[in-house]
FILUM-274597 format. One record per residue (C-alpha): residue number from 1; chain; y, z, x. Coordinates in Angstrom, 2 decimals. Layout:
N
<k:NUM c:A y:Y z:Z x:X>;
...
This chain:
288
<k:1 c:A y:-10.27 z:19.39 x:4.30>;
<k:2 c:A y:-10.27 z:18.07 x:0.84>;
<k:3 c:A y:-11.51 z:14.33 x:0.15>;
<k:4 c:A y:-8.43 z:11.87 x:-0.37>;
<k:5 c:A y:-7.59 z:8.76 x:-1.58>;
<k:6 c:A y:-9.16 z:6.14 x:0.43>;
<k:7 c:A y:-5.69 z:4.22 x:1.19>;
<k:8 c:A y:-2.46 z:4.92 x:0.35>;
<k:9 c:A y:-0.72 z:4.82 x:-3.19>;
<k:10 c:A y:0.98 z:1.34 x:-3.68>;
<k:11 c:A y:4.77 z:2.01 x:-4.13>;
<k:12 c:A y:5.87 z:1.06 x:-7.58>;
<k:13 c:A y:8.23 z:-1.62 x:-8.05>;
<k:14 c:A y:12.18 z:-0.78 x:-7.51>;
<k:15 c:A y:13.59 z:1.38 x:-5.09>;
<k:16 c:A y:12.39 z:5.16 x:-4.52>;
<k:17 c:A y:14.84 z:7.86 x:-5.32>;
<k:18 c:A y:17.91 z:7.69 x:-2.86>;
<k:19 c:A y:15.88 z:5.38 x:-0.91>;
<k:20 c:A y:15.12 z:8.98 x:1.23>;
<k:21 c:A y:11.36 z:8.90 x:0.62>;
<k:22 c:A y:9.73 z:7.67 x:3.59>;
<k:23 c:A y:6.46 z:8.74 x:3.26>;
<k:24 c:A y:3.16 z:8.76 x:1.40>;
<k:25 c:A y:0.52 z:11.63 x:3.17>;
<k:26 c:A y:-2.50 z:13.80 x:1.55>;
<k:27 c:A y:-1.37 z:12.93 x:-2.13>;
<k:28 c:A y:-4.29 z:13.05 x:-3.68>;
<k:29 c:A y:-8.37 z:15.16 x:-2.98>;
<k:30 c:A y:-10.53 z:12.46 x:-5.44>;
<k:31 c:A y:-13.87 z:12.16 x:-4.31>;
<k:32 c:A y:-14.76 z:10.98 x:-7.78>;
<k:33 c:A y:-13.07 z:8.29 x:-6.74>;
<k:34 c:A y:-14.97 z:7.18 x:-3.57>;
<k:35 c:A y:-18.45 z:7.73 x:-6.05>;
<k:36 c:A y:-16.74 z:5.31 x:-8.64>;
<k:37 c:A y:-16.39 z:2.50 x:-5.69>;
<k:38 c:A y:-20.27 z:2.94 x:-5.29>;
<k:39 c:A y:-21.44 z:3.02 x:-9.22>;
<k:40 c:A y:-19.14 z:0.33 x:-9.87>;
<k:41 c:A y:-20.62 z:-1.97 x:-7.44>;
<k:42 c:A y:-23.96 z:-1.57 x:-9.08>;
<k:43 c:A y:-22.96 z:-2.69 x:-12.63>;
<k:44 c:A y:-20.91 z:-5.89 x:-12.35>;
<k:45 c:A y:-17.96 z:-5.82 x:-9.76>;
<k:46 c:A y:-17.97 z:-9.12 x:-8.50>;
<k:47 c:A y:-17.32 z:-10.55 x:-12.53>;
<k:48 c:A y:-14.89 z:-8.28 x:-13.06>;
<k:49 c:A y:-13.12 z:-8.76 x:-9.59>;
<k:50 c:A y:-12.93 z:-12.38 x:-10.66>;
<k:51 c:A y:-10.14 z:-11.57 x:-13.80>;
<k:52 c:A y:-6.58 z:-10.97 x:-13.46>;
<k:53 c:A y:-4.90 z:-7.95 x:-14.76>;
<k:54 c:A y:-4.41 z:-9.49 x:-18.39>;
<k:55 c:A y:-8.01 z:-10.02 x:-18.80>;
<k:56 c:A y:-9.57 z:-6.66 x:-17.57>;
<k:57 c:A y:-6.78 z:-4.89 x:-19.83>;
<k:58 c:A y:-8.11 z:-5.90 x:-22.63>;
<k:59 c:A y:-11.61 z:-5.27 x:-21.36>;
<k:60 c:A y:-10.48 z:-1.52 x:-21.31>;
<k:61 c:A y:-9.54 z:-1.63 x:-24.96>;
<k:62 c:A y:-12.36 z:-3.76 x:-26.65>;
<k:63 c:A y:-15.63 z:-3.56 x:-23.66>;
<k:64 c:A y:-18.37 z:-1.25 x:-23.89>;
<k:65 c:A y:-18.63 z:2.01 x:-22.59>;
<k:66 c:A y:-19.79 z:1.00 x:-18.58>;
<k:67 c:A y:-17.11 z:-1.80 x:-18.60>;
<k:68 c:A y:-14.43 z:-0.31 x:-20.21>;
<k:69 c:A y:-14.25 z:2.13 x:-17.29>;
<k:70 c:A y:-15.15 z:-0.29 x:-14.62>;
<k:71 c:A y:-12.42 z:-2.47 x:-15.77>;
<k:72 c:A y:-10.17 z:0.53 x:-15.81>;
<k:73 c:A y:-10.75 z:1.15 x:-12.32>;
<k:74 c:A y:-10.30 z:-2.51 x:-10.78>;
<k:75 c:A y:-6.70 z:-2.64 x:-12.39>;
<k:76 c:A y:-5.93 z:-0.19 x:-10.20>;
<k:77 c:A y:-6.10 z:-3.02 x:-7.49>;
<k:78 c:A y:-5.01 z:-5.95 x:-9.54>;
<k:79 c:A y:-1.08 z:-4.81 x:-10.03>;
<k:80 c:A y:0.25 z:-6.40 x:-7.16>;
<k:81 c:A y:-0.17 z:-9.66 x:-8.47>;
<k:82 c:A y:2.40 z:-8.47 x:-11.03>;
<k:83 c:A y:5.51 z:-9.44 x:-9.61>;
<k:84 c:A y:7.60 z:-11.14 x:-12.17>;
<k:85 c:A y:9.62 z:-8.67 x:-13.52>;
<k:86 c:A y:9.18 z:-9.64 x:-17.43>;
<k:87 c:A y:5.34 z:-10.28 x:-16.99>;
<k:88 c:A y:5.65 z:-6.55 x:-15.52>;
<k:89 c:A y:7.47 z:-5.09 x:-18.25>;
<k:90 c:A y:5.58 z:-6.65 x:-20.79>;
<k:91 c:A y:1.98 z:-5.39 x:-19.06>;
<k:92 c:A y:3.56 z:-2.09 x:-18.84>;
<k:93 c:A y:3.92 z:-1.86 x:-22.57>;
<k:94 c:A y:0.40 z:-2.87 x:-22.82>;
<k:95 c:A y:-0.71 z:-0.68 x:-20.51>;
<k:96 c:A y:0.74 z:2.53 x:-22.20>;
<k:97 c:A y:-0.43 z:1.38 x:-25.94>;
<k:98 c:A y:-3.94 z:1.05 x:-24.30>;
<k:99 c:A y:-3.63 z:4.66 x:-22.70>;
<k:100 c:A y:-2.61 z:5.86 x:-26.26>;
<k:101 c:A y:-5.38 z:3.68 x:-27.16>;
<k:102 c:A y:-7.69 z:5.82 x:-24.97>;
<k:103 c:A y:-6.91 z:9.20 x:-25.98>;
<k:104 c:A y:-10.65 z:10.28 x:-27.02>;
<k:105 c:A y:-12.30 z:7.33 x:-24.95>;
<k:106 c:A y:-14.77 z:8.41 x:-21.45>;
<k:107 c:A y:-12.36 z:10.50 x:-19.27>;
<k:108 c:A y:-12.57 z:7.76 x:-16.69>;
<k:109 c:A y:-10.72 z:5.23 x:-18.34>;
<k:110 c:A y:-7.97 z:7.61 x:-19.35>;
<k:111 c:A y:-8.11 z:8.89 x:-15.91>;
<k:112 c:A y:-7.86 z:5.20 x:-14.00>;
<k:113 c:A y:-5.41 z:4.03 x:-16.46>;
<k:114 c:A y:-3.10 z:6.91 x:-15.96>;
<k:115 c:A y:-3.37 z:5.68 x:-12.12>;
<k:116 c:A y:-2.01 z:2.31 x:-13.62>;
<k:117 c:A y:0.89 z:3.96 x:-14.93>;
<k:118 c:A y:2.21 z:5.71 x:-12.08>;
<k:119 c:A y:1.61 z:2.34 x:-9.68>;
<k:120 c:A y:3.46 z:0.32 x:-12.58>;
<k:121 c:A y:6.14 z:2.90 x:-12.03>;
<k:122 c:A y:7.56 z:2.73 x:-15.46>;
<k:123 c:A y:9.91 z:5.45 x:-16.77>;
<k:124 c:A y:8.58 z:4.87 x:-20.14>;
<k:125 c:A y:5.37 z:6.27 x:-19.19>;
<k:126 c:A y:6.47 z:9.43 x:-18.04>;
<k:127 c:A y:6.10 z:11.36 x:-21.82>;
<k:128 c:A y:2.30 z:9.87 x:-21.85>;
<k:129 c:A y:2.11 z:11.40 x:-17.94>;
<k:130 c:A y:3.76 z:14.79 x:-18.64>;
<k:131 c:A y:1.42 z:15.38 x:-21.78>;
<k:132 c:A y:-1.43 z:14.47 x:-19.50>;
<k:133 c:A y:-1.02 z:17.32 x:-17.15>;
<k:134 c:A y:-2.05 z:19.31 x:-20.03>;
<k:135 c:A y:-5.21 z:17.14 x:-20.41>;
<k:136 c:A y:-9.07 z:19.23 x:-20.64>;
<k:137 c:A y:-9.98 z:17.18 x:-17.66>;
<k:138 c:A y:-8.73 z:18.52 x:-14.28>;
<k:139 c:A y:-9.09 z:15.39 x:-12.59>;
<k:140 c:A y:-7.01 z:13.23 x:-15.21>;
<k:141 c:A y:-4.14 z:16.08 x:-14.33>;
<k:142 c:A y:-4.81 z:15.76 x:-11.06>;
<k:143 c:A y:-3.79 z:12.03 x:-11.50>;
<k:144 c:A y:-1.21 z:12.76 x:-13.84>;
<k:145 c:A y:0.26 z:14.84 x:-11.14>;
<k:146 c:A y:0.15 z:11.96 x:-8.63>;
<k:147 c:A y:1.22 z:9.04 x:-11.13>;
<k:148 c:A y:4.72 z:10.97 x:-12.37>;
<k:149 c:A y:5.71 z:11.03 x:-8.15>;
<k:150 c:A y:5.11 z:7.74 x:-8.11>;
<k:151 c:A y:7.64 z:6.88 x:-10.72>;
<k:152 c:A y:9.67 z:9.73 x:-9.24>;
<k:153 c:A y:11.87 z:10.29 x:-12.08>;
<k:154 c:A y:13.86 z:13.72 x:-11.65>;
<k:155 c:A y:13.69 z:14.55 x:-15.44>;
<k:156 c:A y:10.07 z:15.57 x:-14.67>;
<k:157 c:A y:10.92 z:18.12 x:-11.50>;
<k:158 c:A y:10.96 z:20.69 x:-14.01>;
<k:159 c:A y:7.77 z:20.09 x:-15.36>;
<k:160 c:A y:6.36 z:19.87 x:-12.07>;
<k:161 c:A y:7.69 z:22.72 x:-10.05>;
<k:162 c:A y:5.75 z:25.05 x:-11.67>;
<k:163 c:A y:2.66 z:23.57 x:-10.21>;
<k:164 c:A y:3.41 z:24.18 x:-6.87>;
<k:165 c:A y:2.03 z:27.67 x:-7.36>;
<k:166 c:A y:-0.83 z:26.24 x:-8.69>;
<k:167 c:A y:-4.64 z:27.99 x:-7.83>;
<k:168 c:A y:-5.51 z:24.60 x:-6.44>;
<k:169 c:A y:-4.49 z:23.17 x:-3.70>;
<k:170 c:A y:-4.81 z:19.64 x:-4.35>;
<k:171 c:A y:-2.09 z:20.00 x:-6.92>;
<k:172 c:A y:-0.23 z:22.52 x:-4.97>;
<k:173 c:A y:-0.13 z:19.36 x:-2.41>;
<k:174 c:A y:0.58 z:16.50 x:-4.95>;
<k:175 c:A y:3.35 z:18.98 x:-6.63>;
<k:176 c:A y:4.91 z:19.32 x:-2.84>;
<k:177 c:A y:4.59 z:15.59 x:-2.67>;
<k:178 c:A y:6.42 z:14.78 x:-6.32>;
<k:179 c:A y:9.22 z:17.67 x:-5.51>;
<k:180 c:A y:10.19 z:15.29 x:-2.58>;
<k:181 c:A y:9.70 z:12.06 x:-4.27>;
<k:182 c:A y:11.90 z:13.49 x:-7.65>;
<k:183 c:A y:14.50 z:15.38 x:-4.56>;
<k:184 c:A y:14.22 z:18.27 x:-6.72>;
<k:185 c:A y:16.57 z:20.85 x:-4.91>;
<k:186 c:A y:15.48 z:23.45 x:-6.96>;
<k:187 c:A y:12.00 z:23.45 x:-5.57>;
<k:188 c:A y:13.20 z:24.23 x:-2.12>;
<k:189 c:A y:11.87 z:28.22 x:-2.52>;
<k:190 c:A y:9.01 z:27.38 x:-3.60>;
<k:191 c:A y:8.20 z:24.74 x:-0.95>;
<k:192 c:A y:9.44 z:27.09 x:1.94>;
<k:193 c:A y:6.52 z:29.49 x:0.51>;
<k:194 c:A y:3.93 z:26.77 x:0.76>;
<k:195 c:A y:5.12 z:26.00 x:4.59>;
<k:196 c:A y:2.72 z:29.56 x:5.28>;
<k:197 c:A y:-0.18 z:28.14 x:2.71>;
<k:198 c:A y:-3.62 z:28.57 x:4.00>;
<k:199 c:A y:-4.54 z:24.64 x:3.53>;
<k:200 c:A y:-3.37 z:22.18 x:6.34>;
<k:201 c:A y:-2.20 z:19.79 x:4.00>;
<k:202 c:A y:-0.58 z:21.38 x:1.53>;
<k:203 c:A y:1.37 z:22.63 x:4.39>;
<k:204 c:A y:2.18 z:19.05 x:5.92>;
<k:205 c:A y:3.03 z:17.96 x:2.21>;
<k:206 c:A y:5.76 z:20.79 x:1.90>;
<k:207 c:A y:7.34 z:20.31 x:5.33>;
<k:208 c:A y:7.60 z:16.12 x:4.38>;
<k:209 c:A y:9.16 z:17.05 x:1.27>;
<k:210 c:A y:11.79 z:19.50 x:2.39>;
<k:211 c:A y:13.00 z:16.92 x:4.95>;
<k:212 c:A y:13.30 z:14.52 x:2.44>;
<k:213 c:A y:15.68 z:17.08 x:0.74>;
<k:214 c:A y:17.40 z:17.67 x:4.08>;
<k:215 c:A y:16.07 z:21.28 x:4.77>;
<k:216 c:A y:14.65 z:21.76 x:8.16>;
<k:217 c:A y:12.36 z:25.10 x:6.95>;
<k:218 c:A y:9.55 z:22.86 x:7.84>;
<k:219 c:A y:10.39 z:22.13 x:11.50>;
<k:220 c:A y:7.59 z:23.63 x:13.08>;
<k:221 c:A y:5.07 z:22.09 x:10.55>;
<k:222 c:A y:6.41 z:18.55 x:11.85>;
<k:223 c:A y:6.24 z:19.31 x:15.32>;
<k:224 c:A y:2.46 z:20.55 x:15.11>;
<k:225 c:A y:2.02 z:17.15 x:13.22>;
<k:226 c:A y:3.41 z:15.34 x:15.94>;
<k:227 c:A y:1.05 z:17.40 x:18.53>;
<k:228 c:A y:-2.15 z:15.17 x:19.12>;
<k:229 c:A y:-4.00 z:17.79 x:20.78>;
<k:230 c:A y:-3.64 z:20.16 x:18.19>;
<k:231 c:A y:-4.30 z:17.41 x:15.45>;
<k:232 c:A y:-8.03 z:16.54 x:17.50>;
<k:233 c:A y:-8.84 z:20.36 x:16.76>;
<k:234 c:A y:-8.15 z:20.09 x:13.27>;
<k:235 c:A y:-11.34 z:19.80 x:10.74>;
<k:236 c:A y:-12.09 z:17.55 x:8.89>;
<k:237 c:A y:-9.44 z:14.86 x:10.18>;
<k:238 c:A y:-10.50 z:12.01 x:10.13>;
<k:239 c:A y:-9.26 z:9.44 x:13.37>;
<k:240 c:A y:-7.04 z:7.51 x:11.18>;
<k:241 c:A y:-5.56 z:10.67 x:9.32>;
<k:242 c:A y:-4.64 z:12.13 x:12.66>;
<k:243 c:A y:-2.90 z:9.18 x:13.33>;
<k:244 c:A y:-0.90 z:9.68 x:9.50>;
<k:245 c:A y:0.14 z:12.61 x:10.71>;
<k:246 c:A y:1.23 z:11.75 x:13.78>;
<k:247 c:A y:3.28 z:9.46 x:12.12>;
<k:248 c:A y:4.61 z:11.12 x:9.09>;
<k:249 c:A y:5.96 z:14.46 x:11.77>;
<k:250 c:A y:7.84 z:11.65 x:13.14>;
<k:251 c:A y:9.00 z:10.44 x:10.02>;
<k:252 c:A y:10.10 z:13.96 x:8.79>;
<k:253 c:A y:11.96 z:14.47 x:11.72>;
<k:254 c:A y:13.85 z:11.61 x:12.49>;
<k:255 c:A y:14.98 z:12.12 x:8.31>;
<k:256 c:A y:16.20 z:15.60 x:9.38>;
<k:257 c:A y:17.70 z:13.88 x:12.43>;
<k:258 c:A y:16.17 z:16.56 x:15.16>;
<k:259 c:A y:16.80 z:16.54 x:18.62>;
<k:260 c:A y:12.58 z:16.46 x:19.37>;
<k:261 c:A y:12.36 z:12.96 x:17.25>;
<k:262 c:A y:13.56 z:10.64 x:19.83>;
<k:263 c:A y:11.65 z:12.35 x:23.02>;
<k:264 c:A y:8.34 z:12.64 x:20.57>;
<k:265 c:A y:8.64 z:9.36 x:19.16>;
<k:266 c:A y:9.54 z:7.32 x:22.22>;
<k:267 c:A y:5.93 z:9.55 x:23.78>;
<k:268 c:A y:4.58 z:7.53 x:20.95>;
<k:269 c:A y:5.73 z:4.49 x:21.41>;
<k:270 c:A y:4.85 z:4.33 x:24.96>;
<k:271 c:A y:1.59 z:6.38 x:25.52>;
<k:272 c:A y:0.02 z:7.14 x:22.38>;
<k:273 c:A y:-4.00 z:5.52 x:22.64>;
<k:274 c:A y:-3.56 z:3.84 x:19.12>;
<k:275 c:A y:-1.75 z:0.66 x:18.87>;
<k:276 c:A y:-1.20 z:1.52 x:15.33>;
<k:277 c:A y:0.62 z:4.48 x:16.26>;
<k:278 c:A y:2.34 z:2.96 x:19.34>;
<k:279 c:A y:3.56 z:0.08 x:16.86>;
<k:280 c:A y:5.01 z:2.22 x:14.13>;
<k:281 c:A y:6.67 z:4.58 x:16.28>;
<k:282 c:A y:8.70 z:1.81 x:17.70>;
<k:283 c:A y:9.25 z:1.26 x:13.95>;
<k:284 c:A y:10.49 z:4.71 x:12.76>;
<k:285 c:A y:12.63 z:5.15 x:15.71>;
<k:286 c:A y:14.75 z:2.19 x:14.80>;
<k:287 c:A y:15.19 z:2.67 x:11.39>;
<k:288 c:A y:14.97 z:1.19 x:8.57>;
């Protein structure tokens, strides 16, 4: 299994697409970014934890080389104290003149700042995201990828699709993932395909997005999600990412409205060795 993000993408601000979009799986394989946690707790975290987002923003445009990158990455964390809408706005704006800003700068600030963008969910970014997916490094199009389903905007479904035939399967995955988030009908072929693709994931990711656009091609995929037997024989998952997809089958079918949801999720709610689990079944079942 490919490395992932070590916690789930923060939602932007304002509501997802449809409000159909329940959930957030195996977006993104980053183990650059799990090695970036490590360096950047050698060289300085605890001063730069200590600023707000203001502060390490303009850290990223006018600090050296080590903590223009460091600073790039805590902002990453620092968004949710963003919640007036104005003071949002307005660091949005800032954010994209420092990613223009950052155009021939270390790859890691361009690539942590383009995870800004997507978490500030800001249409306005979505040129500066598109053009990155062009970008010479693979990682910073690998975020790219990730940051335009995050702001979900259908306009981009085009430019994405394409990708979901992609050599590599952690943007064949984060394509399946956007095609849901943008509800991009027209990728429907294409994800059917990747419901047969030789990488668990990428698989899971394909079924979740087709029952976000209604299309039940990807039954069986959420059914052997919502198997924890067959889940414990998977590699590489991880206790807590067993329990993800234990969760997100559910999810996927209780949006396609199958008759196995309430049987599988009330198993869940009742049985399941995970309080986690147990809790958020309850949760799913009842809707939002």
């Amino acid at each position: 299994m490919t490395e992932i993000l070590p916690s789930e993408p923060e939602e932007p601000h304002g509501p997802t697409p449809a409000g159909r979009l329940l959930v957030q799986f195996f977006v993104i394989p980053l183990f650059v970014v799990g090695v970036a946690v490590f360096v950047f707790w050698l060289f300085g975290a605890i001063a730069v934890d200590r600023k707000n987002a203001a502060e390490l923003l303009n850290d990223v445009r006018t600090g050296s080389r080590n903590q223009r990158w460091q600073s790039a990455f805590e902002l990453t964390k620092k968004l949710p104290a963003l919640t007036d809408p104005k003071e949002r706005a307005a660091f949005s704006a800032a954010a994209l003149r420092a990613y223009e800003g950052a155009e021939n700068d270390d790859p890691r600030v361009r690539r942590y700042l383009t995870l800004v963008l997507g978490r500030l969910g800001d249409p306005r970014a979505v040129p500066f995201l598109e053009k990155a997916l062009d970008d010479k490094d693979p990682e910073t199009r690998l975020y790219a990828l990730w940051a335009l389903a995050l702001v979900g905007n259908p306009s981009s479904a085009a430019r994405v699709r394409p990708l979901l035939e992609s050599e590599d399967p952690g943007i064949r995955k984060t394509a399946a993932y956007a095609a849901g988030r943008m509800e991009d009908g027209d990728a429907v072929p294409a994800l059917r395909k990747l419901l047969a693709d030789s990488v668990t994931d990428v698989r899971w990711n394909a079924a979740l997005a087709l029952a976000t656009l209604d299309d039940p091609a990807g039954r069986d995929v959420l059914l052997g999600m919502c198997d924890r037997e067959r889940l414990r024989t998977t590699p590489g998952l991880s206790a807590e990412q067993q329990e993800d997809a234990l969760l997100n089958g559910l999810r996927g079918l209780v949006l396609l409205h199958d008759s196995a949801a309430a049987a599988l999720g009330g198993a869940m709610a009742e049985k399941d060795p995970s309080l986690r689990v147990r809790r958020e079944a309850k949760k799913i079942l009842s809707g939002p």
